[in-house]
Structures are given as structure tokens and as C-alpha cells.
C-alpha angles and dihedrals in degrees: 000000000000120000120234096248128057107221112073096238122072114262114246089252105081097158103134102237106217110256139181121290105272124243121244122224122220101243127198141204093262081059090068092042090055097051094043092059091048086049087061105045089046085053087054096039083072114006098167093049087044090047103053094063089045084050085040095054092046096049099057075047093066095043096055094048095054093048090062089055094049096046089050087242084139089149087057093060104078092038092046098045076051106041089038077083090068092065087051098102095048093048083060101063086103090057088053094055090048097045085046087052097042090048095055090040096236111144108249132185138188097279088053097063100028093052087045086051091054087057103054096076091069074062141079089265091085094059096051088055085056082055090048096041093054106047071045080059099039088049099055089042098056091056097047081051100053091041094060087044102039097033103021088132091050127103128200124160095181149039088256098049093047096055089052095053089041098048098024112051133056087243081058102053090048095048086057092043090059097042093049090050100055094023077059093052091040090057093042089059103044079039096056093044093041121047098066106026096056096067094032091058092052088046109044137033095251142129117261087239094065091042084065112036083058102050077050087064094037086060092047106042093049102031100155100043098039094033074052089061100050097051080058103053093042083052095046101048097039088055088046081057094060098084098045094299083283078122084071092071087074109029104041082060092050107047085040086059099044093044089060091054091045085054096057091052091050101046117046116228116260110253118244 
């Protein structure tokens, strides 16, 4: 989709003017297939572009992994692998910009996104990561929360100890049910205000209010087939998490790009 202004990088002033609601498209299964398959071409446009954000991501995965070992934050491991998902959207605003460049055929190198990407932040997107970064937070402080109060007798000194009590007591069980309901509602709703307000913001002068509000309609009025994508993307990135989230190199590029073509279905182009 063109952008609304001609030159590639993004003008100084970066100030969002107020527009129009925007209109929804209805959007079908055969949407999601077709994005899917321009995700993947874009992916392997520029594999080693696409791959390093996906590196990138699963890198700051690793570490923090590893900082919640060193600090003896053993509990934090399993919530934050699950919850790292959350940040996911925001990480892909370079795949945007790629899938938005590839898509109107202008050469692009690394300076090119990287540079985009910096400026972003006089913009609404950050913003949206606030957003992502506190439903992060409440998520990692409901869990601290429901195990004080659901294993408060429990003691565990190390990662091992602490999967048997979680997958082998009742305690346990309940602890996880707990955890997978409102871990589910969290997603949903950074879900709902995400998939489609990340691109949007990178592509359109626009608030991050309306971003939203509209990625909100987008969900509703489209519930199975967008309730169907997310279901695709949670599958796909628990499982990238599997081999020492090194999956993610692959997968995170992939869905980023074909969010971005599933965002342009869904929302139709402003007219000049």
C-alpha cells in the first residue's frame, strides 16, 4: 500500500493529523492463506534481513532467560518464555517496513529500515509498545500474585523443583489453570488492540487510539477468521520456542510479514 507521503523516510514532522474512521473489510479464510504465502515470499525476498529480527528477538529471549536464572528468579522462567510472546508485534515493525518496500518495489538496505524504525519513536508507536510492555508487566504480576497465594506453602530452589511442583501436584494443576485462563484473556486483548494497529501506525498518519480502536473492529467484526489467526500465531510461536526459541528466527519474520499483508486486506487503502 502506498504510503501517504512520497519520499521513503518518514517527513520531521511527525505530529499524527486527525482523519476519518477508517472502513473494515470482511476478511475470509483465503485472506490468511494469501498472506501467508506473500509472507513467505517476502521472508525469502530477503532472508537474511528477515532473519536477523527474528535472531534478534530470540536472542533478548535467551538473555532473559538467563537473567532470571542468575538473579535466582527461578519462579519468572516459565511466565516470562510464555508471556515473551506478548512483545512479538512490536519487534516486527521492521518487517512492516520491509513487507511495505517490497510491496511497492523501491530498493531498500539496512540503513533504510533501520533508520525508518528510529523514527518511529517521534511517532504513536511508541506509544503502542507502552501498551505491549504493560499487559508484559500485568502479566508477570498476576502470576507472582496466584503463586503466593496458590502455592504460598510450596519450595522450590531450582528450575527442576519448581516444574515438578507445577506439573505434578494439585497445587500445581490449579496454579496452571489459573495462569492459562487469564494468560488467554491477557493475549485476546493485546491481540485484539495489536494485529492490526501496529502496521497501521507505521503506515498511516494516524493516533494510536485510532490504531487501535480500529484493529478492535477489525477483530470483531471478523471473530473466526481473525480468533483463527491468532490461534496460528500462539501455535506457531510456542512451538518456535521449543528448541531454545532459535525456531523464532524463522517464524517471528514470517508471521510479521504476513501480518502486514493480512492488514492491508483487512483495512482498505486511504484514498488519495
Amino acid at each position: 500500500m502506498p504510503s501517504k507521503t512520497a519520499d521513503s523516510t518518514p517527513p520531521d514532522d511527525l505530529t499524527p493529523q486527525p482523519q476519518d474512521r477508517a472502513n473494515v473489510n470482511t476478511i475470509t479464510a483465503d485472506d490468511i492463506t494469501a498472506s501467508l504465502k506473500a509472507g513467505f515470499s517476502d521472508f525469502l525476498a530477503r532472508p537474511v534481513m528477515s532473519g536477523f529480527f527474528g535472531l534478534f528477538y530470540a536472542v533478548f529471549g535467551i538473555l532473559l532467560v538467563w537473567i532470571m536464572v542468575w538473579l535466582g528468579k527461578i519462579w519468572m522462567i516459565i511466565p516470562a518464555i510464555v508471556g515473551f510472546p506478548l512483545i512479538a508485534p512490536f519487534a516486527a515493525a521492521g518487517l512492516y517496513e520491509m513487507s511495505r518496500r517490497l510491496q511497492k518495489g523501491q530498493a531498500f538496505g539496512w540503513s533504510d529500515i533501520l533508520t525508518v524504525m528510529a523514527h518511529q519513536r517521534k511517532r504513536e508507536m511508541g506509544w503502542m509498545a507502552f501498551v505491549t510492555l504493560f499487559i508484559f508487566w500485568v502479566w508477570v504480576y498476576q502470576v507472582r500474585l496466584w503463586l503466593a497465594i496458590i502455592l504460598q506453602n510450596a519450595s522450590f530452589s531450582d528450575l527442576d523443583g519448581f516444574l515438578n511442583i507445577v506439573f505434578f501436584t494439585p497445587q500445581g494443576w490449579t496454579f496452571l489453570a489459573v495462569g492459562t485462563a487469564i494468560g488467554a484473556f491477557l493475549s485476546a486483548v493485546l491481540f485484539s488492540v495489536t494485529v492490526v494497529a501496529m502496521p497501521m501506525l507505521l503506515d498511516r498518519e494516524t493516533n494510536f487510539v485510532s490504531a487501535m480502536l480500529t484493529s478492535i473492529r477489525v477483530v470483531t467484526e471478523n471473530p473466526v477468521v481473525m480468533l483463527s489467526w491468532a490461534a496460528i500465531i500462539s501455535v506457531t510461536m510456542l512451538l518456535s520456542l521449543v528448541p531454545a526459541l532459535l525456531g523464532l528466527i524463522f517464524t517471528l519474520p514470517i508471521l510479521g510479514h504476513t501480518t502486514w499483508h493480512l492488514y492491508q486486506r483487512a483495512v482498505p487503502p486511504v484514498e488519495e
